[in-house]
C-alpha positions in Angstrom: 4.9 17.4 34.4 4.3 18.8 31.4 6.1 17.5 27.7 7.9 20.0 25.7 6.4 20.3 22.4 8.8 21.3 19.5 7.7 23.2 16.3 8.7 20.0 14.6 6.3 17.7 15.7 3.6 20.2 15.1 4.4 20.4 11.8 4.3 16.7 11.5 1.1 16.2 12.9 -0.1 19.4 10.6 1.1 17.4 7.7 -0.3 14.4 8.5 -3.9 15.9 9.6 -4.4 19.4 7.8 -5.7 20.8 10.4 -4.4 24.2 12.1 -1.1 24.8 14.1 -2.9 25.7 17.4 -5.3 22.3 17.3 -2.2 20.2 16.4 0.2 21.7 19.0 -3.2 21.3 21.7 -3.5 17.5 20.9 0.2 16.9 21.4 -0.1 18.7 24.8 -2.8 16.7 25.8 -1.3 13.5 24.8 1.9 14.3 26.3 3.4 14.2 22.8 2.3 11.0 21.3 2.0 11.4 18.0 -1.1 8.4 16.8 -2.8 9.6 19.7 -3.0 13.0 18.6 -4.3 11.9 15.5 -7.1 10.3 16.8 -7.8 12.9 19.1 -8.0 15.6 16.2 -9.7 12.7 13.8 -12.4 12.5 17.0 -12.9 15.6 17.4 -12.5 16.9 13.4 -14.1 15.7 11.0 -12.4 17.0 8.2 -8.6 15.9 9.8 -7.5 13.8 7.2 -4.7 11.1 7.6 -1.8 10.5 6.1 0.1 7.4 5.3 3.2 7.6 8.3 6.4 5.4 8.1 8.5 6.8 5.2 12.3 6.7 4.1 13.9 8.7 1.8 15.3 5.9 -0.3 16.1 6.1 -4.4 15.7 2.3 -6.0 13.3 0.3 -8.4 10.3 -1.8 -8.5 11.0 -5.1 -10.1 7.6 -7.2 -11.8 7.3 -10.6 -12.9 4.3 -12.9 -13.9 4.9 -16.2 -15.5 1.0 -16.9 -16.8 2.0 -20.6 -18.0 2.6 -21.7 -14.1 0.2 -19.2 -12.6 3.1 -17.5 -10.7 4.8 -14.3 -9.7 6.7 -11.9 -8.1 7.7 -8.4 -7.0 10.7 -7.1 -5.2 11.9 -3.7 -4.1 15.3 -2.8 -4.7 17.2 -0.3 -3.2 20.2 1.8 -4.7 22.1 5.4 -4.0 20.8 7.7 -6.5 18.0 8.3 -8.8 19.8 8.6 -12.0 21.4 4.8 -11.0 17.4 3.9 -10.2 16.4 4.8 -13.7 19.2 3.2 -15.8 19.4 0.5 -18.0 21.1 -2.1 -16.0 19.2 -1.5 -12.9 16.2 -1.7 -14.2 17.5 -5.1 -15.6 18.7 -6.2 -12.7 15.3 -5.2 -10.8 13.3 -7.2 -13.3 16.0 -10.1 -13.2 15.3 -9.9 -10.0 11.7 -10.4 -9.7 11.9 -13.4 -12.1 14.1 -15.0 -9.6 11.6 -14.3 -6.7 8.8 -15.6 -8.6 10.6 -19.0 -10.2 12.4 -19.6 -6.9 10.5 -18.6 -4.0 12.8 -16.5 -2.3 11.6 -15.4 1.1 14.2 -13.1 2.5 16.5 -11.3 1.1 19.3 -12.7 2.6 18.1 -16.3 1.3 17.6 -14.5 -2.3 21.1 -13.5 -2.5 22.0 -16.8 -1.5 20.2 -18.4 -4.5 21.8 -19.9 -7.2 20.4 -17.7 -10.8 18.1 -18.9 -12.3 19.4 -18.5 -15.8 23.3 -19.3 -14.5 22.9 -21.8 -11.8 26.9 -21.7 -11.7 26.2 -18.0 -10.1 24.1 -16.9 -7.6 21.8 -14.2 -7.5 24.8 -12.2 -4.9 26.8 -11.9 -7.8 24.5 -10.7 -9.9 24.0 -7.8 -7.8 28.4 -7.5 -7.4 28.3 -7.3 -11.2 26.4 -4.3 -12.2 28.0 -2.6 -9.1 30.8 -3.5 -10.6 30.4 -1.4 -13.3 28.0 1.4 -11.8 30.3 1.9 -8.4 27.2 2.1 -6.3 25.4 0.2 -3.4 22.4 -1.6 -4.4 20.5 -4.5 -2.3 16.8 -6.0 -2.3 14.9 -4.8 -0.1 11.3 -7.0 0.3 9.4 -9.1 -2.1 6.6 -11.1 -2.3 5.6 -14.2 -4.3 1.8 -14.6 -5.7 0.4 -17.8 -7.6 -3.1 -17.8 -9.1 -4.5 -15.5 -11.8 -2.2 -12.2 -11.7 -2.2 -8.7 -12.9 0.8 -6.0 -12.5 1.7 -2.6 -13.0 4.9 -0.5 -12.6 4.5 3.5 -12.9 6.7 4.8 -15.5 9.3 6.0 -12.8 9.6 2.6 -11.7 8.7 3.8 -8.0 5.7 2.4 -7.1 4.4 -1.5 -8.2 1.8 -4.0 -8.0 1.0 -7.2 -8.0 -3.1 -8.4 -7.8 -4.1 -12.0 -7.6 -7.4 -13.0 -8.3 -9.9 -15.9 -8.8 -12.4 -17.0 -11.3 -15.8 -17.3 -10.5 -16.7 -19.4 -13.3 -14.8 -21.8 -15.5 -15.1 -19.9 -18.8 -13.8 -16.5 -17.3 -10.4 -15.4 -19.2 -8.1 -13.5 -17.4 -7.9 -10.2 -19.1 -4.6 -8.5 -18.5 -6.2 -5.2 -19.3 -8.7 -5.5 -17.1 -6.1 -6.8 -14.4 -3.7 -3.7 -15.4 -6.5 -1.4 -14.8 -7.2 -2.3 -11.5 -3.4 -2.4 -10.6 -3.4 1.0 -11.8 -6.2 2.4 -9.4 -4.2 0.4 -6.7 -1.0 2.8 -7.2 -3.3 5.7 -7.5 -5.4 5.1 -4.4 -3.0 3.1 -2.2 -5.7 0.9 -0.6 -5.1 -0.1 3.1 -6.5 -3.8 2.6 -7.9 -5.4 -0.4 -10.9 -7.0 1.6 -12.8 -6.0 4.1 -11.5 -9.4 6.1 -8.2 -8.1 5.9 -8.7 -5.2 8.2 -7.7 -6.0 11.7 -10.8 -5.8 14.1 -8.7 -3.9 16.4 -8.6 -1.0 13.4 -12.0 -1.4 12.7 -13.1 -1.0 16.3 -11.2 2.5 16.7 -12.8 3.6 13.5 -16.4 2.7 15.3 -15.1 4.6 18.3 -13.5 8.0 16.3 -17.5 7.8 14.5 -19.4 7.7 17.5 -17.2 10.3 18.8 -17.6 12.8 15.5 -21.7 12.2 16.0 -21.3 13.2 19.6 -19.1 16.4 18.7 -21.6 17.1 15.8 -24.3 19.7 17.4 -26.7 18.9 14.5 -27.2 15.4 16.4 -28.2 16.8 19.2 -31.4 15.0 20.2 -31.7 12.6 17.3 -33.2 9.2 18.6 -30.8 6.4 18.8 -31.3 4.4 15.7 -30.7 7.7 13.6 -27.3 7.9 15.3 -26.6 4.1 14.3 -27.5 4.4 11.0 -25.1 7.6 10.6 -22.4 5.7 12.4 -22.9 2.6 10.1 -22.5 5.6 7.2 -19.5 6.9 7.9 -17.9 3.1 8.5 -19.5 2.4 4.9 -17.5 5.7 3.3 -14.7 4.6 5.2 -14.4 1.1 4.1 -14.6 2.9 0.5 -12.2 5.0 1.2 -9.8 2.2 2.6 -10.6 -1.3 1.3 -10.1 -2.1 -2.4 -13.3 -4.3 -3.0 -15.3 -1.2 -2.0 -13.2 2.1 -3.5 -15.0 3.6 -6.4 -13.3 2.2 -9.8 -10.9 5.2 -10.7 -12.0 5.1 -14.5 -16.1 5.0 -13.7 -16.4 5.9 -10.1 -20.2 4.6 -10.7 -19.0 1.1 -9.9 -16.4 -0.8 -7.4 -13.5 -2.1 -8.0 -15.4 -5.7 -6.8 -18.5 -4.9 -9.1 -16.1 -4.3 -11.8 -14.3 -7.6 -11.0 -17.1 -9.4 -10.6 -18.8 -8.1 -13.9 -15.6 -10.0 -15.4 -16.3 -12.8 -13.6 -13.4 -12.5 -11.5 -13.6 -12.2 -7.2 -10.3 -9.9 -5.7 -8.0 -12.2 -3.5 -5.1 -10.4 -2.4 -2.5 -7.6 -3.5 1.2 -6.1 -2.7 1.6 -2.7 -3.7 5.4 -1.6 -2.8 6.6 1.9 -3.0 10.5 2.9 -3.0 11.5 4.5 0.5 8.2 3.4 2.1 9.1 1.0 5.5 7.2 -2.4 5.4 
């Protein structure tokens, strides 16, 4: 039985893949309309398909910072409102900040047990009717969304629009090495820009890894130029492409966006610093 494709979903897949209408609406067809499959079908069989982050929302809201560098703690939190001019305000942006304070000084975990927290400058008040103030005088919806609490050596960045943030946490590899919030901005910076899938190689799930082995060998195969090549040639252009994709897709090995001539984890490591873990949160973008 065959699966009605709509003109929809072969836009989506053409927007997620670049590639042309009659290859996307073929690959839904033969995958009876599932839409990851097609994209590794086209990514197998393509080697210029290029993927696209899936899983958005349109949302309006803020990204909240905050880094406390006498405790070695911080946090950042995603909150949600109704319209953009409300998400670029004064008092939400406050609150967003406010926000992240309390996150980081109180290890909030949800954000139903955030709103439940007593504030952290007004204990008398909690952190719900903080919120019910400034809505109070805005007359619009607003709630957290996520957050996430870091301790160690941090680094942040908020883009100038407040929609996309970061928080970096990272560790000395020698006693005298300063943390240099510069440096630390920097690489926060290429984060929002290049919107790494992990920051370590570690942190990719095998299973991932393992289809990206598979969709190489299967590029290689489809490739007539490799026609005939003797099998360690063929492992040592698989083992290329997972090299350019782990630099395409893991922080530690993306080309520093400032000097492209070095890794992020060379230029960390130049500073004596080794990259332990990031959140990078984006307004509208499901967790």
């Amino acid at each position: 039985m065959s699966v009605e494709i709509s003109a929809l979903q072969v836009k989506q897949l053409r927007d997620r893949t670049g590639m042309p209408f009659g290859d996307c609406k073929a690959a839904l067809v033969a995958t009876g309309g599932d839409m990851e499959k097609a994209v590794e079908q086209l990514r197998k069989t393509h080697k210029d398909a290029v993927v696209k982050r899936a899983g958005r929302e349109t949302a309006e809201g803020r990204i909240g910072v905050y880094i406390d560098d006498a405790n070695q703690v911080g946090g950042i939190i995603e909150v949600r409102c109704e319209s953009a001019p409300v998400a670029k305000g004064e008092q939400f942006v406050q609150l967003a900040n406010d926000l992240a304070r309390q996150v980081a000084l109180k290890e909030a975990t949800s954000p139903e047990e955030l709103l439940a927290q007593p504030l952290v400058d007004d204990p008398s008040r909690t952190v719900q009717d903080r919120i019910s103030e400034v809505v109070g005088l805005i007359r619009e919806n607003m709630k957290p969304a996520r957050m996430a609490r870091l301790t160690g050596l941090l680094g942040s960045y908020v883009h100038h629009d407040g929609t996309v943030g970061v928080l970096l946490q990272v560790e000395a590899l020698r006693p005298d090495a300063k943390a240099d919030p510069q440096l630390l901005r920097d690489v926060c910076m290429h984060i929002t820009a290049r919107n790494p899938l992990a920051a370590l190689r570690e942190h990719v799930p095998q299973e991932q890894i393992d289809k990206e082995k598979e969709i190489a060998q299967a590029q290689i195969a489809a490739d007539p130029k490799n026609q005939g090549k003797p099998a360690n040639i063929l492992q040592r252009i698989a083992e290329g492409k997972m090299k350019t994709w782990f630099e395409d897709n893991v922080l530690v090995d993306q080309p520093f966006v400032k000097d492209d001539s070095k890794s992020v984890g060379e230029l960390l490591r130049a500073a004596g610093f080794k990259l332990v873990r990031f959140v990078r949160y984006k307004v509208g973008e499901l967790s």
